[in-house]
C-alpha positions as CSV (number, residue, x, y, z in Angstrom):
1,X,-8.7,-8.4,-89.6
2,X,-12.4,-6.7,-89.2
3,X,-14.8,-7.0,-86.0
4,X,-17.1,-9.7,-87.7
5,X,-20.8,-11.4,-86.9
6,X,-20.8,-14.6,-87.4
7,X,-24.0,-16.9,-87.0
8,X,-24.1,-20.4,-85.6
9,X,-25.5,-23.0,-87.9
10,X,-27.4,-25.7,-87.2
11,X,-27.3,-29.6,-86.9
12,X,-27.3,-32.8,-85.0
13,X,-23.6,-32.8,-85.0
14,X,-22.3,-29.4,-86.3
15,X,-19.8,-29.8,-89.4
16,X,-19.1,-27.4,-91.8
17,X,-17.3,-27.4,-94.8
18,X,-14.8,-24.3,-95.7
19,X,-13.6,-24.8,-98.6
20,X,-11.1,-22.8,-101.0
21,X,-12.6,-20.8,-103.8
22,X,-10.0,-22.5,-106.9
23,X,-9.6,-25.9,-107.3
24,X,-6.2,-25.0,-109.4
25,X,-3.2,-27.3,-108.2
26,X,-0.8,-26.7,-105.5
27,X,1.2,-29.8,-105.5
28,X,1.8,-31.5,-102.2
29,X,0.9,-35.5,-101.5
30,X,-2.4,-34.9,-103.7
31,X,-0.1,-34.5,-106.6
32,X,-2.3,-32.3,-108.7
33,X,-5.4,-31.9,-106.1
34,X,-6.0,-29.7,-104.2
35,X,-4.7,-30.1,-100.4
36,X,-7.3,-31.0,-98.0
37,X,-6.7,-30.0,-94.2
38,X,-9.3,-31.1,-91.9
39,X,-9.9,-29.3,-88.6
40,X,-11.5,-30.9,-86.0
41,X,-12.5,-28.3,-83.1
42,X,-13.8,-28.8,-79.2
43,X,-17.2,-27.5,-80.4
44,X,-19.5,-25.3,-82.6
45,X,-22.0,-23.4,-81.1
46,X,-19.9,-21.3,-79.6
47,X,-19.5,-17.2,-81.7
48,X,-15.9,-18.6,-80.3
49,X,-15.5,-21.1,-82.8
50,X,-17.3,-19.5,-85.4
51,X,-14.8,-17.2,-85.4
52,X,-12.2,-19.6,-85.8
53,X,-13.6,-20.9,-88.4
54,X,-13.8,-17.7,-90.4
55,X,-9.9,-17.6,-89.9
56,X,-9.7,-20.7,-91.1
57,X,-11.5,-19.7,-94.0
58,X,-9.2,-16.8,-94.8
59,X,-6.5,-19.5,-94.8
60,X,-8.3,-21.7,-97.2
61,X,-8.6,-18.9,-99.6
62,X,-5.2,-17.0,-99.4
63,X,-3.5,-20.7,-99.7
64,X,-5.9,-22.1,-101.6
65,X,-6.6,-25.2,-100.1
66,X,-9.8,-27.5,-99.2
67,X,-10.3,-27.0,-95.0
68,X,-13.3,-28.4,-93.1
69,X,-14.4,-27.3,-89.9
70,X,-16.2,-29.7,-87.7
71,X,-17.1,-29.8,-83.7
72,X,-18.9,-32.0,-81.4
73,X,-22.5,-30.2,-80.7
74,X,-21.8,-30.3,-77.4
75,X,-17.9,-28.8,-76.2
76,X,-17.4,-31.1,-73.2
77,X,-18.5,-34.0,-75.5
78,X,-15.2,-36.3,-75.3
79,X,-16.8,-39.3,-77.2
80,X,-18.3,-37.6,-80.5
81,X,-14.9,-35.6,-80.7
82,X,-13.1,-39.0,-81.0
83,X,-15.6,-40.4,-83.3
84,X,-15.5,-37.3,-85.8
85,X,-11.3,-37.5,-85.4
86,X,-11.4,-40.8,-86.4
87,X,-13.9,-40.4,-89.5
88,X,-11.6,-37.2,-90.7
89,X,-8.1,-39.6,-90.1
90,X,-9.9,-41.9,-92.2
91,X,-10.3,-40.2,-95.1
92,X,-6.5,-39.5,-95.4
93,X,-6.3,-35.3,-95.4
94,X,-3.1,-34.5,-96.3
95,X,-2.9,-32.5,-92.4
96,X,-5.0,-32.7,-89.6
97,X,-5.7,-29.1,-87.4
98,X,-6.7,-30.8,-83.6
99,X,-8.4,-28.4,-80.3
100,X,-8.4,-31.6,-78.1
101,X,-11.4,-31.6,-75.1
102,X,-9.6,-34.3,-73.4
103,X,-5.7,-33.7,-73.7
104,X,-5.1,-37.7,-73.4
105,X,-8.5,-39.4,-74.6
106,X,-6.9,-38.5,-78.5
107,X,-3.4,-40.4,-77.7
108,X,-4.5,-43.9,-80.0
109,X,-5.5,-41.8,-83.0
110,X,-2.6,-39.3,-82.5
111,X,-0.7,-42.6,-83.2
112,X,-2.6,-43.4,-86.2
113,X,-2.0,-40.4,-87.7
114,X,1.8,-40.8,-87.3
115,X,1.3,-43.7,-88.7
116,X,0.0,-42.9,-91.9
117,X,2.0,-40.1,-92.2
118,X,-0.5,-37.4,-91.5
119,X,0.9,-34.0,-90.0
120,X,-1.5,-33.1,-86.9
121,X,-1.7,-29.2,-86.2
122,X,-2.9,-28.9,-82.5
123,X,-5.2,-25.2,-82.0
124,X,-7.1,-23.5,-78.7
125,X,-5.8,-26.5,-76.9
126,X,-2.7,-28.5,-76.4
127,X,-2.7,-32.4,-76.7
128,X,-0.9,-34.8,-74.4
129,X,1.4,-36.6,-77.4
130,X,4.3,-35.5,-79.0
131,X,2.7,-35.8,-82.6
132,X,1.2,-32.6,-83.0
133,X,4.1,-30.8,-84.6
134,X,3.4,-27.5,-83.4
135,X,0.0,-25.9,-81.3
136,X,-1.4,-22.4,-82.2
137,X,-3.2,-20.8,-79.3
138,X,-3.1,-18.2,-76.6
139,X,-0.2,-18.5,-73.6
140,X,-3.4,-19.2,-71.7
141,X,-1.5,-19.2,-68.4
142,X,-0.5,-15.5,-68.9
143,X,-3.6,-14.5,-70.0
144,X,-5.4,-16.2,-66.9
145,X,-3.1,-14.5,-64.3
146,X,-3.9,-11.2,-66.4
147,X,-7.4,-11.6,-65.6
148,X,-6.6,-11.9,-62.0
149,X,-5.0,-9.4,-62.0
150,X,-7.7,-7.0,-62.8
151,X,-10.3,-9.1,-60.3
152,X,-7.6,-8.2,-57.4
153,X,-7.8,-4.5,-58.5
154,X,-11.7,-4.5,-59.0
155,X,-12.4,-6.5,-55.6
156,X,-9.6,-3.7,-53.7
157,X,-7.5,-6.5,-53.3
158,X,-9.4,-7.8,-50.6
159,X,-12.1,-11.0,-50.4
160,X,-13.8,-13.6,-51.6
161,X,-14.1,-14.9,-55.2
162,X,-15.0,-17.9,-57.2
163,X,-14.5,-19.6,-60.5
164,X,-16.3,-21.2,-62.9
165,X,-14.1,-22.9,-65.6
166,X,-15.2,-24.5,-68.5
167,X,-13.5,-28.0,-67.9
168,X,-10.9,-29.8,-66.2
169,X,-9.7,-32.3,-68.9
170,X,-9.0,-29.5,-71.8
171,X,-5.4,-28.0,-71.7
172,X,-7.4,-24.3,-71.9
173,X,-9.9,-25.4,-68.7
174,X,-6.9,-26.4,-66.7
175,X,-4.1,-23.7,-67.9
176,X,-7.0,-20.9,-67.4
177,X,-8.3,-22.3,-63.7
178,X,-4.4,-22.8,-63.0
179,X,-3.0,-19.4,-64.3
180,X,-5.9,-17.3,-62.4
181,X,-5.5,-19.2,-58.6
182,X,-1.6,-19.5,-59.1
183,X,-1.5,-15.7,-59.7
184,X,-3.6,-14.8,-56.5
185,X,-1.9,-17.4,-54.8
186,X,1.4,-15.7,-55.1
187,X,0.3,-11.9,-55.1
188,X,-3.1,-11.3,-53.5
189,X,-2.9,-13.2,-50.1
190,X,-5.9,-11.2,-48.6
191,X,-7.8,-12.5,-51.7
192,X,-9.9,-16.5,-50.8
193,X,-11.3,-18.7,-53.2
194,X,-14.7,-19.7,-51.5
195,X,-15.5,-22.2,-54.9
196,X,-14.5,-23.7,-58.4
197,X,-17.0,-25.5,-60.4
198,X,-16.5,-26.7,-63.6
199,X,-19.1,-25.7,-66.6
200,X,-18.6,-24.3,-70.2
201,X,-22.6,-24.4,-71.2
202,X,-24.2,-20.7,-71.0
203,X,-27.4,-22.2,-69.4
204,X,-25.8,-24.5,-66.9
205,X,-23.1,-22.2,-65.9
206,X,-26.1,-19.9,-65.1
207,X,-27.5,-22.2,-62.5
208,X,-24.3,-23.2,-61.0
209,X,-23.2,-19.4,-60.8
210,X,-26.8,-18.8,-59.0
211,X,-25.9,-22.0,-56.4
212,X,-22.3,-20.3,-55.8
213,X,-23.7,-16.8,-54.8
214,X,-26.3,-18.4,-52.8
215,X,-24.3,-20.0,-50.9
216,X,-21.6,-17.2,-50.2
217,X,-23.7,-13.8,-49.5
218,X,-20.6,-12.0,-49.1
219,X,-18.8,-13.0,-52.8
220,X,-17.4,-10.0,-53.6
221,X,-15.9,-11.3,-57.7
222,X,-16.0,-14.2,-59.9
223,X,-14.5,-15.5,-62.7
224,X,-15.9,-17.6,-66.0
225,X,-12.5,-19.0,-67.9
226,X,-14.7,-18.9,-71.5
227,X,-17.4,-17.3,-72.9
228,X,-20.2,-19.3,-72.0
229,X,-19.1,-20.0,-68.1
230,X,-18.5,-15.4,-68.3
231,X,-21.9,-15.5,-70.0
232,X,-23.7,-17.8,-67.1
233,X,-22.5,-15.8,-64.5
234,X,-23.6,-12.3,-66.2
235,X,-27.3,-14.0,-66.3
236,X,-26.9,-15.2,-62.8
237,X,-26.4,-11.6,-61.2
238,X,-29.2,-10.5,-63.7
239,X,-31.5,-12.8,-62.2
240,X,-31.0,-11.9,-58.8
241,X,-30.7,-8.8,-59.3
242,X,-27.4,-8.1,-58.0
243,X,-26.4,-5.8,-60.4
244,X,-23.2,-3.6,-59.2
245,X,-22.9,-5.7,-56.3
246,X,-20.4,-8.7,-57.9
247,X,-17.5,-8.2,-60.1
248,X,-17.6,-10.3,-62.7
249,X,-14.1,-11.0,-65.1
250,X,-14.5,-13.0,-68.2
251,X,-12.9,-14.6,-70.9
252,X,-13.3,-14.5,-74.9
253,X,-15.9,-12.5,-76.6
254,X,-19.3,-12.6,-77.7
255,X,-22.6,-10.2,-77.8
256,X,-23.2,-10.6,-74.5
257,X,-20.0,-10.1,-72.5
258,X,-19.5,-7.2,-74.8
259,X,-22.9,-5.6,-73.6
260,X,-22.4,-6.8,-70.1
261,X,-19.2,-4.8,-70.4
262,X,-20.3,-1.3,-72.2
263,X,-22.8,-1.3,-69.6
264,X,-20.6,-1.9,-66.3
265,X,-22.0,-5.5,-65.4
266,X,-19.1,-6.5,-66.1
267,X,-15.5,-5.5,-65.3
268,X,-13.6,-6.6,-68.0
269,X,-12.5,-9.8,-69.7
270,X,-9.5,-11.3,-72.2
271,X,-10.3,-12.1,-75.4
272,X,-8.0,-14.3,-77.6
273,X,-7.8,-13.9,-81.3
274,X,-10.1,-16.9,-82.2
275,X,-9.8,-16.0,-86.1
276,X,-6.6,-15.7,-85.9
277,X,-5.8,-19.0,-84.3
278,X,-8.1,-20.3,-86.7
279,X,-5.8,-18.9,-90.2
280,X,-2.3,-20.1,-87.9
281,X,-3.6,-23.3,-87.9
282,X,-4.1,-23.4,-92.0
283,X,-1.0,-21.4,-92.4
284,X,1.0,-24.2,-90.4
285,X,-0.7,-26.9,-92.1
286,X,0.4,-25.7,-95.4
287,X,4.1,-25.2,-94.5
288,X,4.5,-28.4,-92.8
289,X,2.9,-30.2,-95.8
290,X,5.7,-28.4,-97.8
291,X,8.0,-29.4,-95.7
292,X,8.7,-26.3,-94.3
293,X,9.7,-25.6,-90.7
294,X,7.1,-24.2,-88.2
295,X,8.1,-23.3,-84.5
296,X,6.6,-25.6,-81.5
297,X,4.2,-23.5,-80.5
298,X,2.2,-20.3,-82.2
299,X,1.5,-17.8,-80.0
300,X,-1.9,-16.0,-81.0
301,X,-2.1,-13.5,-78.7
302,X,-4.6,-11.8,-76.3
303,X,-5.8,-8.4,-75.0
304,X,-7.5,-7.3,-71.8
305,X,-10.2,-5.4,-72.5
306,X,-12.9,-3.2,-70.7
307,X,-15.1,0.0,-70.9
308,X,-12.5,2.3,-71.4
309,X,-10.7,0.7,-74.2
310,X,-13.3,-1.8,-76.7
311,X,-13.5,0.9,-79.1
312,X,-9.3,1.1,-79.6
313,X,-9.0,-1.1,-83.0
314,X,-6.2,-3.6,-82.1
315,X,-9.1,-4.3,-79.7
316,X,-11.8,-4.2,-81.9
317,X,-9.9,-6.1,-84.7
318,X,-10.2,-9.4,-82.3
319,X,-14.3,-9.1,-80.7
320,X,-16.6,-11.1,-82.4
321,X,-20.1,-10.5,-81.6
């Protein structure tokens, strides 16, 4: 796996088509077509799930195998999710790849496609249904209480903080706002939460994360659970000019966190392995088309990362700018 750019494309709705580069046979309920998996993802703007997407590509390629890749424009849009779920169930894929926004607003059409008889392949995010037959994503929990971990040493284990999280319906919002509080809760008790607000959009999180240190002067951390909350917060202390005066922990990747960090804004964040989360999910499709056994949950892993260590390559292998 290389450190990659990958740019965001364009549209209305953003959909994308990955597809393999042979259209030879590989058997399977198209007979002699090609298998078609169909991944439908929380979003697309997002370097995150770009970078997904390009592991989902790999997949496509080293199993050669038709995969789209399609995402509401905007993440915390629950209804355009549904509606581009239930277009992709419609055109019968031989598997399904799922990152649910809302963990129980996809239940109905998890039941359809048990009903026809189409595997669903849950990614980034869990879904609240026993169809899925297996879910490939970071033990967000862990990774969550690691990030606290390094706010309680940043902060002197003493103080203030606050969160911004990306949502509260997604298995990843809650799993990431619960995994950070429960592991102050239990270790730092000389550490307060003074607010959690609930935002994954860059520009938005940016003015909530401005209203948050407004109204608490003596904030001494805070935390953004994805890249774009991370992101909102880093622009927030830029624009008052706070510089040095906040730690700031993030989560994922991206051009921005990555400068923030090189240049001591900010502390430190986790980053997943978006691309490959992105290949599991193809990789698990395939075997469970075959018929093959896949465990009940793929664990993709995750690094904490910071000034002193970006450059070491297991590191490096997993940014995406």
């Amino acid at each position: 796996m290389r450190r990659r750019t990958i740019l965001a494309l364009p549209g209305a709705v953003a959909i994308a088509a990955v597809a393999a580069c042979s259209d030879a046979a590989t058997g399977g309920s198209g007979g002699d077509k090609q298998l078609y998996i169909a991944l439908v993802s929380k979003g697309f703007k997002h370097q995150f799930w770009q970078a997904v997407k390009a592991g989902a590509e790999q997949g496509a390629k080293e199993f050669n195998v038709k995969v789209t890749f399609e995402g509401a424009q905007e993440e915390g849009n629950v209804d355009q999710q549904i509606q581009l779920l239930q277009t992709v169930l419609d055109k019968h894929p031989d598997a399904v790849g799922f990152a649910a926004i809302d963990s129980q607003a996809a239940g109905p059409l998890m039941e359809q496609a048990k009903n026809d008889k189409i595997p669903v392949i849950a990614f980034d995010s869990g879904v609240d249904s026993d169809v899925p037959v297996t879910t490939a994503s970071t033990d967000n929990l862990a990774a969550a209480a690691e990030a606290a971990k390094h706010m309680a040493e940043a902060i002197g284990h003493e103080g203030k903080i606050a969160m911004i999280v990306h949502d509260q319906t997604s298995v990843t919002g809650v799993q990431r706002r619960d995994g950070f509080k429960d592991y102050l809760a239990k270790n730092e008790p000389k550490i307060k939460i003074a607010d959690i607000q609930y935002q994954g959009d860059p520009l938005k999180a940016t003015d909530v994360a401005k209203a948050i240190i407004a109204a608490n002067p003596d904030l001494k951390g805070m935390y953004g659970s994805n890249e774009g909350a991370a992101i909102g917060i880093v622009h927030a202390v830029k624009e008052r000019g706070i510089q040095g005066k906040l730690t700031i922990v993030g989560f994922d990747s991206g051009k921005d966190q990555i400068d923030a960090i090189n240049s001591g804004l900010m502390a430190g964040a986790i980053t997943q392995n978006p691309v490959g989360i992105g290949y599991e999910t193809v990789k698990a499709a395939v075997a469970v088309i075959k018929g093959q056994t896949v465990p009940k949950t793929i664990d993709t892993g995750f690094y904490w990362y910071d000034k002193t260590n970006i450059t070491d390559p297991k590191i490096a292998a997993v940014l995406y700018q």
